[in-house]
C-alpha positions in Angstrom: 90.6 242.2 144.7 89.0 245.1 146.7 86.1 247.1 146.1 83.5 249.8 148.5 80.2 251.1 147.3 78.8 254.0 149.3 75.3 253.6 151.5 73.5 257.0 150.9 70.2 258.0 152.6 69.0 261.1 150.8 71.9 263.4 150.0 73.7 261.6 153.5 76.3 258.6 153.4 75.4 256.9 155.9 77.8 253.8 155.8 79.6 251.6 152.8 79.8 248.2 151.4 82.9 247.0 151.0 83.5 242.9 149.2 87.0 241.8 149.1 88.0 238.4 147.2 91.3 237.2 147.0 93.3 236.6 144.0 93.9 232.9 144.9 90.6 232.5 144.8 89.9 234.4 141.6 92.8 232.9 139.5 91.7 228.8 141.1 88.5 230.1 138.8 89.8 231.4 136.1 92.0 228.5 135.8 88.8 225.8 136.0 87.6 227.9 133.8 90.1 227.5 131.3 90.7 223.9 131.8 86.8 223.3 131.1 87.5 225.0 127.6 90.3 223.1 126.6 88.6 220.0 127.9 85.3 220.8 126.2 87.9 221.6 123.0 89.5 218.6 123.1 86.2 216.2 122.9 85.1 218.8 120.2 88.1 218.3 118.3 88.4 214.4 118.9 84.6 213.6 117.9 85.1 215.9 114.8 87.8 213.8 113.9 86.0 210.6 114.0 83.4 211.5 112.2 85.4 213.1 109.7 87.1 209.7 109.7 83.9 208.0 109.5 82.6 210.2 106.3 86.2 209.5 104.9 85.6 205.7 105.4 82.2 205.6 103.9 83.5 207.7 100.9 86.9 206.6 100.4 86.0 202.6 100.6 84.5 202.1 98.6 86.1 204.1 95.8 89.3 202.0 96.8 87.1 198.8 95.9 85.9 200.1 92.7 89.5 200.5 92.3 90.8 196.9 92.6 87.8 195.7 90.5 88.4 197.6 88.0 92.2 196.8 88.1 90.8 192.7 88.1 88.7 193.3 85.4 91.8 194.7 82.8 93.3 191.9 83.9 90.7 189.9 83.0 88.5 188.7 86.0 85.3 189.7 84.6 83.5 188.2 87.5 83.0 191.7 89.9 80.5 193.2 91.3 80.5 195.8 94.1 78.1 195.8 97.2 77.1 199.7 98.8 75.2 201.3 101.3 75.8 204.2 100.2 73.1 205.9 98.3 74.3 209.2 97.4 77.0 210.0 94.5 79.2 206.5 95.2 75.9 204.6 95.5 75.1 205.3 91.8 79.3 205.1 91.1 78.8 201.5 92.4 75.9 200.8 89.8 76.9 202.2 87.1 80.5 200.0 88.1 78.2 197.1 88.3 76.4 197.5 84.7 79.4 198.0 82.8 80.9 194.7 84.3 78.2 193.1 83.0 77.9 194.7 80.1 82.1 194.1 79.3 81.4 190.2 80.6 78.5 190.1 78.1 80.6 191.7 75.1 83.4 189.2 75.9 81.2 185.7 75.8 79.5 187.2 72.4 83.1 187.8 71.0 84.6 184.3 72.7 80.8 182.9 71.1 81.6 184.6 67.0 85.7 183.7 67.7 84.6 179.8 68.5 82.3 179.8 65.7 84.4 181.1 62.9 87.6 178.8 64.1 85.2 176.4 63.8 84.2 177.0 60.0 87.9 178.0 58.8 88.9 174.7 60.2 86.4 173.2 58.3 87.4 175.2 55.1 89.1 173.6 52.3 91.2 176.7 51.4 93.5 177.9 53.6 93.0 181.6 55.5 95.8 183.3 56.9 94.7 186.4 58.8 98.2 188.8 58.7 97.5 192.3 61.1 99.1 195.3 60.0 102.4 194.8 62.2 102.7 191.4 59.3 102.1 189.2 62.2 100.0 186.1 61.5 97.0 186.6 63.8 95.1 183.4 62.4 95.4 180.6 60.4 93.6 177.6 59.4 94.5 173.7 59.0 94.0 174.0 55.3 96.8 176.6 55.1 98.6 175.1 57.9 98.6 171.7 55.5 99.9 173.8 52.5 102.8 175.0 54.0 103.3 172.2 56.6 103.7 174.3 59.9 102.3 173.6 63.1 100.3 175.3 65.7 104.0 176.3 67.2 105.3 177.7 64.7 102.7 180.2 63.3 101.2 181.7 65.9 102.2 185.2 66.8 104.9 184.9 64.3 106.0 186.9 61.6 104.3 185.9 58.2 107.6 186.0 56.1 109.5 183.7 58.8 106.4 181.5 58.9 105.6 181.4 55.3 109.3 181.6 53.7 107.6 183.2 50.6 108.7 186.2 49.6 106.2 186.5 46.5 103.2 185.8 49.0 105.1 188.4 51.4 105.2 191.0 49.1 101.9 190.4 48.0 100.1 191.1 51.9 102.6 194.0 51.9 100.7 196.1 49.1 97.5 194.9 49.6 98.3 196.3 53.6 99.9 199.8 52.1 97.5 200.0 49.0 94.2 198.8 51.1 93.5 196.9 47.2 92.8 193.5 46.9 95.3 191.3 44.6 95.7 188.0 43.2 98.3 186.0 42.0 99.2 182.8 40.9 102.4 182.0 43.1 104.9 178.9 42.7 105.9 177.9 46.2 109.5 176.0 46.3 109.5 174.7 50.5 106.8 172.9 49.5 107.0 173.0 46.0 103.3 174.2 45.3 101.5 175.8 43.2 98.8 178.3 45.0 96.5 180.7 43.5 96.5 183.6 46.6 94.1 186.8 47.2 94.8 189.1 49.3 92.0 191.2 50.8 92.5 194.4 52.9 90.0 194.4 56.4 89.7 197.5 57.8 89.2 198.3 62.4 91.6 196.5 63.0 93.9 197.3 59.8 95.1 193.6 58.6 94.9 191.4 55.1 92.9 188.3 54.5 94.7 185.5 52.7 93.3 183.2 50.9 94.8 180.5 49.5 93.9 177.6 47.2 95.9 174.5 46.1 96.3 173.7 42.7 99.1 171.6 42.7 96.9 168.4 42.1 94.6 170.1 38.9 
């Protein structure tokens, strides 16, 4: 690369300057020059990345933990509780996580607390109860009515009233106070055992289901 610059003195050139620098020497530059940008790039790039990764990490954990907890709790570990640094937007995710774990645990001991107590009075009951949900599924019963029929713990739960019960009469009984939401009573002559029972059937409403209640009066 050449270049001259005229020396004047007045209107007189009196000499030039001429600078001369090779193209080696120029291009060795240019290419420093563009290796210190991709360098300087690079480390740009790369420490960008990691805290990007960092952010991600800080975010993304803990939303992942939530996650699991919340899958453990539906399947019924109630005992969670997630820990966080974070105090911006997953912070208060994280406690508002926390509460309504303890709030669901809390619900859950006060129903397990009303379930305990009421097993424990229909089993002292001297009528039977048969609790049939709306899909005529026996979803409780008690000793008394267990005693009527002469069925055991096996053999009722989760089972189908009619197949429990073998009454039809009774059957058809839960069936229209379920579809007529009424209540109805009868006095019914069982024949496996051969009983006679004075039933009323009550319609409960959330969840849909009909309250049984039977009395013996075989012996009267």
């Amino acid at each position: 690369l050449y270049t001259a610059v005229p020396i004047q003195s007045g209107d007189e050139i009196i000499g030039c300057c001429r600078v001369a620098i090779p193209l080696t020497t120029i291009n060795s530059h240019m290419r420093h020059v563009l290796i210190t940008i991709i360098w300087v790039s690079f480390i740009a790039a790369l420490a960008a990345f990691v805290l990007a990764l960092q952010l991600s990490k800080l975010t993304i954990d803990p939303v992942r933990r939530l996650t699991r907890m919340a899958r453990r709790i539906s399947e019924g570990d109630l005992n969670q509780e997630i820990e966080t640094a974070s105090r911006g937007e997953v912070g208060e995710l994280a406690t508002a996580f926390n509460l309504m774990a303890a709030k669901i645990k809390e619900t859950v001991w006060l129903l397990r607390m009303d379930r305990d107590r009421m097993s424990a009075i229909m089993s002292q009951m001297s009528d039977g109860i048969i609790l049939v949900d709306a899909g005529n599924k026996i979803a409780m019963i008690n000793n008394a009515a267990r005693n009527i029929f002469k069925i055991t713990d096996e053999a009722s739960a989760g089972r189908a009233f009619v197949e429990t019960i073998r009454d039809y009469e009774l059957d058809d009984m839960v069936q229209r106070s379920l579809k007529t939401r009424t209540q109805l009573t009868r006095i019914v002559e069982t024949s496996r055992p051969r009983k006679t029972i004075m039933a009323i059937a009550t319609p409960l409403e959330n969840p849909p289901s009909c309250l049984l209640l039977l009395q013996d009066l075989t012996e009267i």
